[in-house]
C-alpha positions in Angstrom: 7.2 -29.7 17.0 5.5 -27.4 15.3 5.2 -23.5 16.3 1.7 -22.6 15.1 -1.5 -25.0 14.3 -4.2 -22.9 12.8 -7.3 -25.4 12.6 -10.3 -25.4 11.2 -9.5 -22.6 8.5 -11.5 -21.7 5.2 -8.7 -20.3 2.5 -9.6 -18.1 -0.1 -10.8 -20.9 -3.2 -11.4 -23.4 -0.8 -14.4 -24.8 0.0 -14.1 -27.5 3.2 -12.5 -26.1 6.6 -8.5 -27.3 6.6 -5.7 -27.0 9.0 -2.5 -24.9 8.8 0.6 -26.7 9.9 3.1 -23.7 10.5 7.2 -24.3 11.6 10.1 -21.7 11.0 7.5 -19.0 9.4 6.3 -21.1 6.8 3.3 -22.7 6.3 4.6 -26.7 6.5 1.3 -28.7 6.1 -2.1 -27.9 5.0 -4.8 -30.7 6.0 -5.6 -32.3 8.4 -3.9 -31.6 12.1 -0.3 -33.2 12.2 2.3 -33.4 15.0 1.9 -30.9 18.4 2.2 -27.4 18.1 3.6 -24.6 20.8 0.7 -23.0 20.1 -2.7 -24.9 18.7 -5.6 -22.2 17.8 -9.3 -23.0 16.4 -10.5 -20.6 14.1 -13.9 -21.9 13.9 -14.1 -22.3 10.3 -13.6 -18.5 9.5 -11.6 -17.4 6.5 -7.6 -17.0 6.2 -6.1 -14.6 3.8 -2.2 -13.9 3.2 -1.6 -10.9 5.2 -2.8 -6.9 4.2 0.3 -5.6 2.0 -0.2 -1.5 2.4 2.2 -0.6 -0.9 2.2 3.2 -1.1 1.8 5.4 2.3 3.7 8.0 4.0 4.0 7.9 7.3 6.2 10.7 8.1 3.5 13.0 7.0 0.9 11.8 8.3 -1.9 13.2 11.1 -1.3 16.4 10.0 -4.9 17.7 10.4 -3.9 20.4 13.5 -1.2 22.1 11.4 -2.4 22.7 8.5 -4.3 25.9 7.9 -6.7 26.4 4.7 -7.6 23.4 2.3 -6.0 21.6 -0.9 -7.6 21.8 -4.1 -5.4 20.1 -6.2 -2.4 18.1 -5.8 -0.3 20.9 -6.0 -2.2 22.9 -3.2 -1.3 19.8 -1.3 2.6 19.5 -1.9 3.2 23.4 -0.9 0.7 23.2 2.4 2.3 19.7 3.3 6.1 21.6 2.6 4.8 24.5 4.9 4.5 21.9 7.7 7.4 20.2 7.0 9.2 23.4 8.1 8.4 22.0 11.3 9.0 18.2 11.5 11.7 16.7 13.8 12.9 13.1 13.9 10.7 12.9 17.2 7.9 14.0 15.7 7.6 11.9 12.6 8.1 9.3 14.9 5.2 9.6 17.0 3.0 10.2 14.0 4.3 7.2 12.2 4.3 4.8 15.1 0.1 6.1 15.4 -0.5 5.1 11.9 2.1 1.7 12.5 -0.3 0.7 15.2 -3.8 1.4 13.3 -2.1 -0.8 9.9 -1.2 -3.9 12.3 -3.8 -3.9 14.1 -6.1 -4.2 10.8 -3.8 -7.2 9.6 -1.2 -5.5 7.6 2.2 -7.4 7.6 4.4 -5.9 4.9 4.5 -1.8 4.1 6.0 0.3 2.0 6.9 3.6 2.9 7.8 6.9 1.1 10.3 8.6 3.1 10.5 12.4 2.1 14.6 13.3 1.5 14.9 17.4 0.8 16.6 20.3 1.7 13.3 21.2 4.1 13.3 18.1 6.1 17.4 16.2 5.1 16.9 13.0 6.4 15.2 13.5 9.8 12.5 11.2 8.1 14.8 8.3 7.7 16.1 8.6 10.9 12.6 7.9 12.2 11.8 5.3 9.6 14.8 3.0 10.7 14.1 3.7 13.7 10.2 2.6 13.7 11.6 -0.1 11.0 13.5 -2.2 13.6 10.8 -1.6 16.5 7.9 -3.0 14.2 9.7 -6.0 13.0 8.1 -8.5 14.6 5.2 -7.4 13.4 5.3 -5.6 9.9 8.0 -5.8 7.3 8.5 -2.4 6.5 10.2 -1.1 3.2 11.8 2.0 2.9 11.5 4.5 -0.7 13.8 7.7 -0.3 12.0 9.6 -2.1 11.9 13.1 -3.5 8.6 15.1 -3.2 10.2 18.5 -3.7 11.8 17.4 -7.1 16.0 16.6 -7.5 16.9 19.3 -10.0 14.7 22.2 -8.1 16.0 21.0 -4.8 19.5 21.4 -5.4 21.1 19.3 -2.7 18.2 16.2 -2.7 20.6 14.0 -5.5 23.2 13.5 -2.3 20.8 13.4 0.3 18.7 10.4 -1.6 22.2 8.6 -2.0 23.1 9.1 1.5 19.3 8.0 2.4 20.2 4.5 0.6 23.3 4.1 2.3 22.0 4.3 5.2 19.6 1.5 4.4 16.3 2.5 2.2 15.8 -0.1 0.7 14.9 1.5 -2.8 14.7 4.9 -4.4 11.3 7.1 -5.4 10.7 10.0 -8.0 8.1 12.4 -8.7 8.7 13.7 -12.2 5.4 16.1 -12.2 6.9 18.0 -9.6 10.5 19.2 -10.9 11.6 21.4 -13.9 13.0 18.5 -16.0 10.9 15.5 -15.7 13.0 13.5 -17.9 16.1 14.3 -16.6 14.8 13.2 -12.9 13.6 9.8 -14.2 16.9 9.5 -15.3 18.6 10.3 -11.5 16.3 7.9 -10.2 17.1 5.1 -12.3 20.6 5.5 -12.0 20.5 5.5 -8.2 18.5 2.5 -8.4 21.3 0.7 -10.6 23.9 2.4 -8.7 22.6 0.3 -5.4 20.4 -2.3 -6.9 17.3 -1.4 -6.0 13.8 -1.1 -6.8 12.4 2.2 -8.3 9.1 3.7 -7.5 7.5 7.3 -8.8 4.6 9.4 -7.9 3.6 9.8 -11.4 1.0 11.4 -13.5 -1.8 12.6 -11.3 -4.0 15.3 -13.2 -7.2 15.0 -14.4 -5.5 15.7 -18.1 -2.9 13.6 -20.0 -0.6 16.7 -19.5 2.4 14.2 -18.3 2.0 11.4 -19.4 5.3 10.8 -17.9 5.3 7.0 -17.3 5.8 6.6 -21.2 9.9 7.5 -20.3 9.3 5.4 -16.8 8.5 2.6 -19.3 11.7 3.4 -21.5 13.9 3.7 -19.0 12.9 0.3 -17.3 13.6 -1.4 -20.6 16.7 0.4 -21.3 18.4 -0.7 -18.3 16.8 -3.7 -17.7 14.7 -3.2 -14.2 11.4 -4.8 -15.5 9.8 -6.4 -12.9 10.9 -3.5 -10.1 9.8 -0.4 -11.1 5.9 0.8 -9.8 4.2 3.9 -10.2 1.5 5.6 -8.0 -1.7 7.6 -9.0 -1.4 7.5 -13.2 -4.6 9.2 -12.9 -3.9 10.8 -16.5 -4.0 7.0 -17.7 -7.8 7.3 -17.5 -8.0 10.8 -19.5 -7.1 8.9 -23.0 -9.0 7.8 -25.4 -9.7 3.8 -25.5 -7.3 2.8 -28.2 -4.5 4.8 -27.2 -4.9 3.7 -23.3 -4.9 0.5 -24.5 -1.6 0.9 -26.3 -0.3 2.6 -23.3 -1.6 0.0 -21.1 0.6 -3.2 -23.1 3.5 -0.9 -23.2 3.9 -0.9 -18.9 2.6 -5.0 -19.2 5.9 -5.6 -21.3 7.9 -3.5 -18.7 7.0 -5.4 -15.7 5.6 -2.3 -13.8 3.0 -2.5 -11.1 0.6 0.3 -10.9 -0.8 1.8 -7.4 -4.0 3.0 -7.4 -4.5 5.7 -4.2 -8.5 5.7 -4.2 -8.8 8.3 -1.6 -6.4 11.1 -2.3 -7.5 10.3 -6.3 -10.9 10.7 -5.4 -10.1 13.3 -3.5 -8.2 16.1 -5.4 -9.1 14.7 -9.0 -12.1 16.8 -10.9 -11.9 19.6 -8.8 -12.6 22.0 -11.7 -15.1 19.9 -13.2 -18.9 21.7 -12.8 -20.9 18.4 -14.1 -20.3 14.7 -14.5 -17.3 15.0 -12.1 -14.7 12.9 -13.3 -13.5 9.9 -10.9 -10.2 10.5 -11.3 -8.9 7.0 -10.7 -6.5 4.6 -13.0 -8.2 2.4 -15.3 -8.1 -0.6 -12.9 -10.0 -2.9 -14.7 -8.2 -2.6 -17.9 -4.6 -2.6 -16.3 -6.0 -6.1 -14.6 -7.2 -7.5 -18.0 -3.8 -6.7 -19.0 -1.9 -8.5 -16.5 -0.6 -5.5 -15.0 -0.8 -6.1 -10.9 -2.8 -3.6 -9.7 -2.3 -2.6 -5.7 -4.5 -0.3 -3.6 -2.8 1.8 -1.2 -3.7 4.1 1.4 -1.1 7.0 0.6 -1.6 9.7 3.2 -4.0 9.9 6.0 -5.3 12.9 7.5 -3.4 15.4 6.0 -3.7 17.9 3.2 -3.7 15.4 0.4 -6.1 13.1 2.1 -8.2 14.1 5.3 -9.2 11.1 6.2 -7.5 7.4 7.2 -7.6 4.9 8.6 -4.9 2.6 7.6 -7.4 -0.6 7.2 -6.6 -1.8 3.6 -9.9 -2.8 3.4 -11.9 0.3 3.8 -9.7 0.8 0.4 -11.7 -2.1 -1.6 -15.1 -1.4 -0.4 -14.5 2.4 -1.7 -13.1 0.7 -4.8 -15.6 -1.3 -5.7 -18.4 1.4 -5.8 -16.0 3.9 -7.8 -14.5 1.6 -9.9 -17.5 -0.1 -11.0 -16.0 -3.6 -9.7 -19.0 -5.3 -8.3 -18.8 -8.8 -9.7 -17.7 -11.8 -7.7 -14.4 -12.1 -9.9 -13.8 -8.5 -9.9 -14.3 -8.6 -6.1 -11.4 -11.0 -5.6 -9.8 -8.7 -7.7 -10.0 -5.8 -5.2 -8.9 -8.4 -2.5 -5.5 -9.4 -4.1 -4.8 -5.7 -4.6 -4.8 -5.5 -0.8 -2.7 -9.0 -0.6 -1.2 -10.7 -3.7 -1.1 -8.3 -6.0 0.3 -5.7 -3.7 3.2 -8.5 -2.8 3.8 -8.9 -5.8 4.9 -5.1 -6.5 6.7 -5.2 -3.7 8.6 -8.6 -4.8 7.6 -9.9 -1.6 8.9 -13.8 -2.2 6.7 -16.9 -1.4 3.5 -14.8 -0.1 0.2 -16.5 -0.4 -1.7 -19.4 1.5 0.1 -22.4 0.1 2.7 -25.0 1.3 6.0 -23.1 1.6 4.7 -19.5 1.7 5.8 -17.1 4.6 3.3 -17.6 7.2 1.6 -14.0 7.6 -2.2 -14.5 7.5 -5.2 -12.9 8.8 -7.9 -14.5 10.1 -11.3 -12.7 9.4 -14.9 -12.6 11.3 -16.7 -14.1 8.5 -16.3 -17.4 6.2 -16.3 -15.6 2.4 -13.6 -13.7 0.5 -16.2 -11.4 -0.7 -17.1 -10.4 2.5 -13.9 -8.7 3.2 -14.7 -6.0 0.5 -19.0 -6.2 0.5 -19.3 -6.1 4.8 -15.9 -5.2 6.0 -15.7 -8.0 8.4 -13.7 -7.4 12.0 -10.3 -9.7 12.3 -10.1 -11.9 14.6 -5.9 -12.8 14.3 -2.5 -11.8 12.5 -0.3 -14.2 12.2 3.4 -12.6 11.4 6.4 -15.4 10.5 4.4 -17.8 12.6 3.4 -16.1 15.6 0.0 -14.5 16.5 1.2 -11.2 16.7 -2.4 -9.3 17.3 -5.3 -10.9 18.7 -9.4 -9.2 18.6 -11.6 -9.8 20.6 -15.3 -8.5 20.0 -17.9 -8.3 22.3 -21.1 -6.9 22.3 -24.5 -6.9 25.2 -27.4 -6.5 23.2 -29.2 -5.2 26.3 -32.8 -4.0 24.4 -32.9 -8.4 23.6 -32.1 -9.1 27.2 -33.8 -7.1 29.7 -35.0 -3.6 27.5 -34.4 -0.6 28.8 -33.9 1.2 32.3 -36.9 3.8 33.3 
């Protein structure tokens, strides 16, 4: 018996309508119908992607549009106003606003998440508290991932060194830096990978995010992943300063993270956001090189990083709002560079997060999404509704769309 038959589905590559056998949250058969199912469901010959993988926000600050008085104008400006706020933040609190954003990103199809969880002497671990919390209520339906992480710096936060190892011990599942944002960069990287070998855990920084190559901090991110081995689990966010070099030395710079292993996160909106600020003409983009990481073979995610707060005033948790803004500022219009855009939201993204067997073949983890159109493109050129998610093999959100075109039917009252 099996739990789940998906029929009639059109997977990304494919070109004729198959069927998705689906037992033990695996995909078991794909093909024509076999064997009964608890649950039999005709999608009509729509498309099925692996599920939305969101790999970089931060729920617990979050929706934090009503608090925050006057406006960022570089990612600076952000931290303090965002630390202002935090003043006030309760266990409660981040809780509510996290379970708001938790409910916009599975409703749009997002299965896996990873989450930055701020640990500091401002807000000790209230934020974990919350995150475990809204990690264990949102299982069936996401797989969340915890990063303690350390916005305010380690060495200029005296006390954040214990909190993050008490974070882990009480179950984050890796450990985050931010290098720009503490009074010895190098010496932080080095905290941070030493916690991460310490529990055996995945490392992931905020890194690098100026207009300028001023940092250019993800050259000792690199070192350090060789040095003790972590290739393959280290990712870095923003690495806006990537884009600031000249060709031959971003190139260089470019192989150098390919032979670590790291995955890079591109944060379109904040980027686009807070990047160029000072610039009067030809406003820079601000955004990683993501074409040239990709022709590099470095996996390139999209993430949604904060919404609607001082880093970012808008969100709305729907990875794919992310790839139709991407492929205007990125210049990635082609049908290949399209597919690009949508394995940043899915396999890409997985695959920074070292999410095992994730795809649409036999044997992968069944968490799909079944979209309101029939194309791959179309996920990133028309932003098509969904229709189902699909989370270890049970529909876990189901759309339905109606709309009365009443001007076709019988015009207009009067």
């Amino acid at each position: 018996m099996l739990d789940l038959l998906l029929g009639n589905c059109r997977l990304p590559g494919g070109s004729a309508p198959v069927d998705l056998a689906i037992a033990g949250g695996r995909i078991v058969g794909i093909g024509p119908a076999r064997g009964p199912a608890r649950e039999t469901v005709d999608v009509g010959g729509h498309l099925v992607t692996p599920g939305l993988v969101e790999a970089h926000i931060h729920l617990d600050k979050a929706l934090l549009g009503d608090r925050v008085s006057g406006s960022a104008e570089t990612a600076a400006d952000a931290i303090r106003l965002t630390a202002i706020a935090k003043r006030g933040f309760t266990a409660a609190d981040i809780e509510a606003r996290g379970r708001r954003v938790l409910d916009l990103a599975v409703a749009a199809g997002t299965t896996a998440m990873r989450a930055h969880v701020e640990v500091d002497p401002i807000v000790h671990l209230a934020g974990m508290e919350a995150m475990l919390a809204l990690k264990r209520e949102y299982a069936p339906a996401i797989d969340l991932q915890l990063c303690a992480f350390a916005q305010e710096g380690i060495l200029q936060a005296p006390g954040t060194e214990a909190l993050l190892v008490r974070a882990l011990e009480m179950g984050a599942d890796l450990v985050g830096g931010c290098p720009y944002n503490d009074t010895d960069a190098r010496r932080h990287i080095e905290i941070v990978f030493a916690l991460a070998r310490e529990f055996d855990v995945d490392a992931d920084f905020h890194v690098d995010f100026s207009d300028e190559p001023e940092h250019l901090h993800v050259r000792e991110i690199a070192r350090q992943t060789m040095r003790t081995g972590w290739q393959g689990r280290v990712a870095v966010g923003h690495l806006t300063e990537l884009a600031a070099l000249p060709a031959e030395e971003q190139g260089t710079l470019i192989g150098v993270l390919a032979a670590a292993g790291i995955g890079v996160i591109s944060l379109p909106l904040t980027d686009l956001y807070l990047m160029g600020r000072r610039d009067e003409r030809n406003v820079r983009r601000g955004l990683t090189p993501i074409r040239r990481l990709l022709a590099a073979g470095v996996p390139v995610a999209l993430a949604s990083n904060n919404v609607r707060n001082p880093f970012t005033p808008i969100g709305t948790a729907d990875l794919a709002h992310l790839t139709f803004v991407t492929a205007v500022a990125a210049h990635m219009g082609t049908p290949d560079l399209v597919r690009q855009l949508v394995a940043a939201v899915t396999t890409h993204a997985a695959r920074i997060l070292n999410l095992r067997d994730y795809g649409c073949a036999e044997g992968s983890r069944a968490d799909l999404v079944v979209w309101d159109c029939d194309r791959l493109d179309e996920i990133v050129t028309a932003l098509p509704a969904r229709r189902l998610v699909v989370k270890a093999g049970r529909v876990t959100v189901e759309h339905e769309r109606r709309v009365i075109e009443r001007w076709r039917v019988g015009g207009t009252d009067g």
